[in-house]
C-alpha positions in Angstrom: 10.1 -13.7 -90.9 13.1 -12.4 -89.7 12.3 -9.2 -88.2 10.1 -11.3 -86.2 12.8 -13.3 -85.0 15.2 -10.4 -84.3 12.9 -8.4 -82.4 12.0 -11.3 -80.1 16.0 -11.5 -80.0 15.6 -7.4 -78.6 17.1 -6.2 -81.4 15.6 -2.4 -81.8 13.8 -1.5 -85.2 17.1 0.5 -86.4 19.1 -2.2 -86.0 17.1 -4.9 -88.0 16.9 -2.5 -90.7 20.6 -1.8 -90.7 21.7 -5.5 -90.3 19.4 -6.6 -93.3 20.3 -3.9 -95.2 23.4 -4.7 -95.3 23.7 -8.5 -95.8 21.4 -7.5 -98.8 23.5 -4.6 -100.4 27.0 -5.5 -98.7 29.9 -3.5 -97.0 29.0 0.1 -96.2 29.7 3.2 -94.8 27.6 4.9 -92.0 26.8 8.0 -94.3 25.9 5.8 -97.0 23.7 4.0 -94.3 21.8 6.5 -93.0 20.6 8.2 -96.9 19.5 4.6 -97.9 17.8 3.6 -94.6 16.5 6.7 -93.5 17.8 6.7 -90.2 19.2 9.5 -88.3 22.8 9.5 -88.6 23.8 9.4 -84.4 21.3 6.7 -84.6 23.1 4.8 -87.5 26.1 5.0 -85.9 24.9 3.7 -82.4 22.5 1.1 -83.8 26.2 0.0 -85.4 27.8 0.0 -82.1 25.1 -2.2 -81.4 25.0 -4.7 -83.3 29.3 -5.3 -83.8 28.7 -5.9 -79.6 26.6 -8.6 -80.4 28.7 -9.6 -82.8 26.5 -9.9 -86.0 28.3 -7.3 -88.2 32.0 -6.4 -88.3 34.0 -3.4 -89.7 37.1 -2.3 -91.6 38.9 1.0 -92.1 39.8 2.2 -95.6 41.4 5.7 -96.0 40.3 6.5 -92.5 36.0 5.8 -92.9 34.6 2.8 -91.6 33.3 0.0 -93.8 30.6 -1.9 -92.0 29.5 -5.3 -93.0 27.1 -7.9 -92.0 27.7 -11.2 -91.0 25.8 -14.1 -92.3 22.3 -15.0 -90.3 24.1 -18.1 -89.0 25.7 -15.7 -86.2 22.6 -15.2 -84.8 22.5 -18.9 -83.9 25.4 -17.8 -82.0 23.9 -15.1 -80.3 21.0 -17.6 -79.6 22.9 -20.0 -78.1 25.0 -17.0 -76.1 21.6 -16.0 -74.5 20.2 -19.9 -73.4 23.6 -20.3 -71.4 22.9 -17.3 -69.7 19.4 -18.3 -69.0 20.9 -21.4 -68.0 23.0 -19.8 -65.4 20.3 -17.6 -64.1 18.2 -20.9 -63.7 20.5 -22.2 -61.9 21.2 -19.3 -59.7 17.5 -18.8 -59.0 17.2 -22.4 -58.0 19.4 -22.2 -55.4 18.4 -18.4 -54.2 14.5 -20.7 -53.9 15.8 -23.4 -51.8 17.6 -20.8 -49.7 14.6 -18.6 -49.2 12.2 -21.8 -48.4 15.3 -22.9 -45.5 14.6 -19.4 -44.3 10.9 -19.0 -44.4 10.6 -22.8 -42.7 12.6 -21.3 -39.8 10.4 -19.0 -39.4 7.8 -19.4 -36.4 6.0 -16.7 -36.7 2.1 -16.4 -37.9 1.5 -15.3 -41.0 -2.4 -14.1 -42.0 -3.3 -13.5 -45.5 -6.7 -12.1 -47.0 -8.1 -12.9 -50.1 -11.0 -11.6 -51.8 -13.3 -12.3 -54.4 -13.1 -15.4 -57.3 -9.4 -14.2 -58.5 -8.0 -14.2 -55.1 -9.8 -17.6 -54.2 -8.6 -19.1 -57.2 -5.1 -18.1 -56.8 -4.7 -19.8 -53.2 -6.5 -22.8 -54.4 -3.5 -23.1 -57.4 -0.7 -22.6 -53.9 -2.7 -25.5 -52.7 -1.6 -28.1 -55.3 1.4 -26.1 -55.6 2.5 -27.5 -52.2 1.4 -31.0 -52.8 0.4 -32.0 -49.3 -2.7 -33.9 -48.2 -5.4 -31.9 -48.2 -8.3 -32.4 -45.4 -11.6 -30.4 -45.8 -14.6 -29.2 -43.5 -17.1 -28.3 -45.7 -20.9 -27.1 -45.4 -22.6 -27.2 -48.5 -20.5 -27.5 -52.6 -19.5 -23.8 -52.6 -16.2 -24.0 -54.2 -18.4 -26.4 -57.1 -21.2 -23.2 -57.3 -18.3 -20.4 -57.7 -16.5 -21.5 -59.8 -18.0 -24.5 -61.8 -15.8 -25.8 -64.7 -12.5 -25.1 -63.1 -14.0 -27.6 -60.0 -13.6 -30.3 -62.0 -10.4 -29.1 -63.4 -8.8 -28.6 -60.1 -9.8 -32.2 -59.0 -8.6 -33.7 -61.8 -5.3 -31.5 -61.1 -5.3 -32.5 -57.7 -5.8 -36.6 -58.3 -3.0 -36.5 -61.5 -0.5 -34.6 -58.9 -1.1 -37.6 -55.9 -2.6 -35.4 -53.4 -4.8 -37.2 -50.9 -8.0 -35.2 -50.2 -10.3 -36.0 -47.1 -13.9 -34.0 -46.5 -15.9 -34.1 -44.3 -20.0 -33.1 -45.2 -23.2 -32.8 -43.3 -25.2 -36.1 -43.7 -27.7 -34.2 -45.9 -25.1 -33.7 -48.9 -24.3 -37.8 -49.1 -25.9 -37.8 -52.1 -24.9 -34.8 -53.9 -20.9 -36.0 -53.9 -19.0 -37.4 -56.4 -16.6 -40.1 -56.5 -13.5 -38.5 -57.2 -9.6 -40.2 -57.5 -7.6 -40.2 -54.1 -10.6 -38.8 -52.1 -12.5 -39.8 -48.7 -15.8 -38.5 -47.9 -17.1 -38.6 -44.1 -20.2 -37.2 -42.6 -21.3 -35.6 -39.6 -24.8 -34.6 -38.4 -26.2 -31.2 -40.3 -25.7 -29.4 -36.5 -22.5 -29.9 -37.0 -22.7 -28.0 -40.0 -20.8 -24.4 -40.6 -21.0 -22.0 -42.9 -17.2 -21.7 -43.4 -15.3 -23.6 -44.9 -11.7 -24.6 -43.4 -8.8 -26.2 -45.5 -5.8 -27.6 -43.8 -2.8 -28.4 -46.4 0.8 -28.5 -45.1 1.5 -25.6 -42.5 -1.5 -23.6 -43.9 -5.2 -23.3 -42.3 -7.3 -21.4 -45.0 -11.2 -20.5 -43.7 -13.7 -19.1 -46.4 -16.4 -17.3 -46.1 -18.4 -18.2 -49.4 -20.9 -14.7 -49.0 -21.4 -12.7 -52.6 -17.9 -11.6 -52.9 -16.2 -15.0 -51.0 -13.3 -14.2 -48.9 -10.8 -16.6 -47.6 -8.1 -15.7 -44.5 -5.0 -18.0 -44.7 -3.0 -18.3 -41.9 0.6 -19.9 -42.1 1.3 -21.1 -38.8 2.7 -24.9 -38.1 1.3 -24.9 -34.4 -2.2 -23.4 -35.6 -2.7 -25.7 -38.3 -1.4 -28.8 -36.2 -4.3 -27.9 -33.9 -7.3 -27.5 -36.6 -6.0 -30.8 -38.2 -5.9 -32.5 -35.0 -9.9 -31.2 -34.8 -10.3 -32.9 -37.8 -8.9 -36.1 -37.0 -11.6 -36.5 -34.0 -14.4 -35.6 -36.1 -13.1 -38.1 -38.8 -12.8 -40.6 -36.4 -16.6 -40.4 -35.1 -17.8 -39.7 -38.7 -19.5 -42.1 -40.3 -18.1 -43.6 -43.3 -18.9 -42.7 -46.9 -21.0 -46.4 -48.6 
């Protein structure tokens, strides 16, 4: 319906009822408005002012009173098409405010710790994780991130594989046979002593270590030096792991 339409558009309730009553009845005056809609006079006559700035009705003055008329629906395609280049130019606008803020925030040297707790927060920094779409190397105890959160394990796999991000993980021995094979990812495994009951991700500039307890919490740290060094770790035990057959 159109109502529908125009509200989406931001069009308030007295002007959708002034606009269509007028294209239905034709020209009028804002008196004459306000008895047959029922709307407040001052709000007649602002709802008007209204909708002539978005250019939908138009007006003419006989013997000093204004005649108020609307415009055929078509000018709301006008309107429409008003509001996309605008959205266009914001797009635009925003893209390159992004690219300046990510030049900035690369500069930066600084660490940067984050905390998050429980399923919502782990599930929002493992979305950032294929958001930044770099290879991803895992040192993992047992399948908690599988146990958590089921279903969306899968899902974020399958996210993972169709976005070409290499995964590498690295398991105790004992969980050889619980694995999967999944697209674009390595298994290696280390003896069970070797085993901890944190997990650590290393993606791009980010070390994330989770603590999978009843209510899991994960502390990201943001730190190019810090997570050089834990992937560096990782390298040497991938080296003496032994290979996934």
């Amino acid at each position: 319906m159109i109502e529908q339409t125009l509200k989406k558009l931001g069009f308030s309730p007295s002007e959708i009822k002034i606009y269509l009553h007028l294209y239905i009845t034709g020209s009028s005056y804002a008196n004459k408005i306000s008895a047959e809609t029922k709307i407040n006079r001052t709000n007649v006559y602002e709802a008007l002012d209204r909708l002539i700035s978005k250019g939908i009705i138009s007006f003419v003055v006989k013997n000093n009173i204004k005649w108020f008329e609307a415009k055929s629906p078509k000018a709301i395609l006008f309107l429409i098409h008003e509001k996309e280049e605008e959205l266009r130019l914001t797009k635009t606008a925003l893209v390159d405010d992004i690219s300046e803020i990510k030049s900035t925030e690369q500069d930066k040297k600084s660490l940067e710790a984050n905390i998050f707790v429980g399923k919502k927060g782990l599930r929002m920094i493992f979305g950032e994780i294929l958001e930044i779409k770099k290879p991803i190397s895992i040192f993992a105890s047992e399948l908690q991130f599988k146990e958590v959160f089921g279903p969306y394990f899968d899902l974020w796999h399958k996210q993972r594989a169709e976005k070409g991000i290499k995964q590498r993980s690295i398991f105790p021995l004992s969980y050889r046979s619980k694995l999967e094979k999944r697209g674009l990812l390595e298994y290696r495994f280390v003896d069970d002593k070797f085993a901890n009951p944190t997990t650590t991700i290393i993606y791009g500039d980010n070390c994330l270590f989770i603590q999978w307890s009843k209510e899991p919490t994960a502390i990201k740290m943001q730190n190019k030096e810090i997570a050089k060094s834990h992937l560096n770790y990782f390298n040497m035990l991938w080296d003496i792991a032994k290979k996934d057959i």
